[in-house]
C-alpha positions, 0 to 999 in steps of 0.5 A, a space after each residue: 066741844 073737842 071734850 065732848 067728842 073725846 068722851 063719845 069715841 072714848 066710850 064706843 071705839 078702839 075704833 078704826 083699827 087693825 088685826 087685818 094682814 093676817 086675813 088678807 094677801 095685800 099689794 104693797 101698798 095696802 101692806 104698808 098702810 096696815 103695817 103702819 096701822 098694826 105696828 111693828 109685829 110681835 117679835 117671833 122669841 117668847 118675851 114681853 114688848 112694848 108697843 104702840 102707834 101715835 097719830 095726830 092731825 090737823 082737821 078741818 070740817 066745814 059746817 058742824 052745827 051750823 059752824 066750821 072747826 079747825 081742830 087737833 085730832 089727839 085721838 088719831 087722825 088717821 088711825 087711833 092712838 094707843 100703847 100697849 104691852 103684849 107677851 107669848 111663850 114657846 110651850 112647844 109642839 107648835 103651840 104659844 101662850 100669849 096676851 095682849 093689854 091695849 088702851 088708848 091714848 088723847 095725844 093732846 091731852 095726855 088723858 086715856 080713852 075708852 072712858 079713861 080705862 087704863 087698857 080699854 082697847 084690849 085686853 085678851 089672853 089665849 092658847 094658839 096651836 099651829 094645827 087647830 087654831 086660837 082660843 082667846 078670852 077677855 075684852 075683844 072685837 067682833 068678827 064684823 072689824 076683820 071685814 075693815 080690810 075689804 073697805 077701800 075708804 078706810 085703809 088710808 084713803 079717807 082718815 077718820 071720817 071714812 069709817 061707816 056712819 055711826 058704826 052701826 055695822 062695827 066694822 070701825 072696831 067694838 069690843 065685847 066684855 067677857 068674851 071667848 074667841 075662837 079662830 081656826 087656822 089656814 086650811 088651804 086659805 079657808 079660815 073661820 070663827 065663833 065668839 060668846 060673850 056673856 056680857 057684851 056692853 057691861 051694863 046689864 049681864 043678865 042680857 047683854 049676850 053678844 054672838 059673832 061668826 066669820 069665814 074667809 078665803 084667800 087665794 093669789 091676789 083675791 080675798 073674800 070674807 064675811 062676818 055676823 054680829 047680834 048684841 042684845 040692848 046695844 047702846 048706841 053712842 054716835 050719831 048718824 044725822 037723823 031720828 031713828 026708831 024714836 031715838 034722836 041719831 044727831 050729835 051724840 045719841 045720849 041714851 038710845 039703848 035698842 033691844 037688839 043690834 044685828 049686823 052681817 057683811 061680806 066683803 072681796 079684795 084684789 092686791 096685787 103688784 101696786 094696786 089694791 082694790 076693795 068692795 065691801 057691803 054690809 046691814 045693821 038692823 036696829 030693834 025697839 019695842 017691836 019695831 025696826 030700822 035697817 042700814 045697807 051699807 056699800 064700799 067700793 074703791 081702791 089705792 096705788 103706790 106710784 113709788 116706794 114713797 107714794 100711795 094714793 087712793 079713794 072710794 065711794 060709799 053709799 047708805 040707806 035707811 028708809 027713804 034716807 040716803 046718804 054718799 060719801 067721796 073719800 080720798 088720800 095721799 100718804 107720803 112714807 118716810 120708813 116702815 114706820 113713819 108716814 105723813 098723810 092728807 085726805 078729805 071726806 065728803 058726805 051728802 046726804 037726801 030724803 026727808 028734811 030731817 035727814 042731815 050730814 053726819 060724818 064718823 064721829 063728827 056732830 052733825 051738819 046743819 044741812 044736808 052735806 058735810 066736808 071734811 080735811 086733814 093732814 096729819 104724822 103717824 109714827 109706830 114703835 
């Protein structure tokens, strides 16, 4: 079973990532938890560096099909696993060429993620100038993974199984194949961004065009962003506990391939001193043959750092389908060694209502055999 799970989040994730600081003004606490999340940052000289981030934890879910499971997360426990290389060169007159090869790694087990591919989390190439902005090209996330950082349950709070129910809103991390991104640079705190692909799952390119938008504020201690994503027959991979437009969403969603996927949110954040605090809502329409199926999606939450060591949090999450309802309580403490090492606990809760078919499925997890779902984890995260 732990392969199985491997093998779906191999092929959907990159998920429950990063590329989030540079959008917002965080409290301490938030900074720390990103930095831990990103990595060391690139080095500000021209030249090639290796880098990466290894998490593992022990987890615990109380009723997967019926069963509880005591596990390794070698994926990442906290925040996803991977290595990679990343280089820029100085041309002058504020402008940089520079690239990024990313991929993922199962720390129990050796093997690559993403599907086995040796760089599936990322893979771009680009021009940055310091007055018109960054043009990148290659395999990339949407615009909907910059919101990530307005969601109080997912930066440190609630672990894995805090990201939103199957990812339908992408805000956990999707990438688009053969994609052009383009994003401006700060113009008194205003930024924006457009991005093409011209084949955004690699499975048919005649019609897997894929289209994101962003715009983002920052001033003192508040952010505000928002982002839009459509995919033309978006295959989707992970459950979310239920049946939805005739595809069975329970366990891993095998074969259920819609027409078209379109997602938009907005999120708010306020960091300042200790305290971070987040809200964040956002919508997933799911078509097929006509039909169609949407996902509101609500966070709200917020962490604090009680000592230079020591930040706790939590949020609450709320999603509707339909008559389907689901909530989720998320909550953590992380414990810092150094900038670059922590240990960490959390746990996830998720009820779900409505019709009877309606079960518990929390990210990434298979799903209950009843209507609510426990998680717990504790895990070490070390970057490099």
């Amino acid at each position: 079973m732990k392969a199985a799970i491997a093998r779906g989040l191999g092929k959907r994730q990159g998920v429950w990532c990063v590329a989030l600081a540079g959008a917002l003004h965080l409290s301490a606490s938030a900074q720390s938890t990103l930095a831990l999340e990103m990595g060391p940052p690139p080095s500000q000289g021209p030249g090639v560096e290796l880098y990466g981030l290894v998490d593992v934890a022990a987890s615990y879910i109380d009723n997967q099909g019926g069963s509880s499971r005591l596990s390794q997360l070698g994926v990442g426990g906290d925040r996803g696993n991977r290595w990679g290389v990343r280089g820029r060169e100085d041309l002058g007159g504020g402008k940089q060429a520079f690239f990024v090869l990313e991929g993922g790694i199962n720390m129990s087990t050796g093997a690559a993620l993403q599907g086995g591919l040796t760089f599936g989390r990322l893979t771009i190439v680009g021009l940055r100038d310091q007055q018109w902005g960054e043009v990148t090209l290659g395999n990339q996330y949407d615009f909907m993974y910059d919101l990530v950082g307005y969601s109080a349950a997912a930066t440190g709070n609630g672990g894995l199984y805090a990201f939103h129910l199957g990812n339908l809103d992408r805000t956990a991390g999707d990438r688009m194949n053969n994609s052009v991104r383009y994003k401006s640079p700060s113009w008194g705190g205003f930024r924006v961004g457009a991005m093409y692909s011209w084949d955004a799952v690699a499975a048919n390119p005649a019609s897997n065009v894929g289209r994101s938008f962003t715009a983002s504020y920052a001033a003192g201690p508040w952010s505000v962003g928002a982002a839009y994503t459509s995919v033309a027959n978006h295959a989707q991979v992970l459950g979310i506990g239920t049946q939805v437009l005739g595809y069975s969403l329970i366990n891993f969603a095998s074969g259920a391939v819609f027409d078209k996927l379109t997602t938009g949110g907005i999120g708010v954040s306020y960091a300042k001193d200790r305290l971070y605090a987040g809200a964040m809502l956002t919508t997933a329409q799911l078509v097929r043959g006509g039909s169609s199926a949407r996902m509101n999606m609500q966070d709200i939450g917020a962490s604090y750092q009680f000592s230079p060591g020591w930040v706790v949090g939590g949020a609450l999450s709320f999603y509707q389908m339909d008559d389907k309802r689901w909530t989720t309580l998320t909550g953590g403490v992380q414990y810092f060694f150094s900038r670059r090492t922590n240990v960490y606990a959390n746990f996830a809760s998720l009820r779900a209502s409505g019709p009877n078919n309606n079960q518990a499925q929390l990210f990434t997890a298979l799903a209950s055999s009843s209507r609510s779902q426990f998680s717990t984890m504790v895990g070490i995260r070390h970057v490099f």
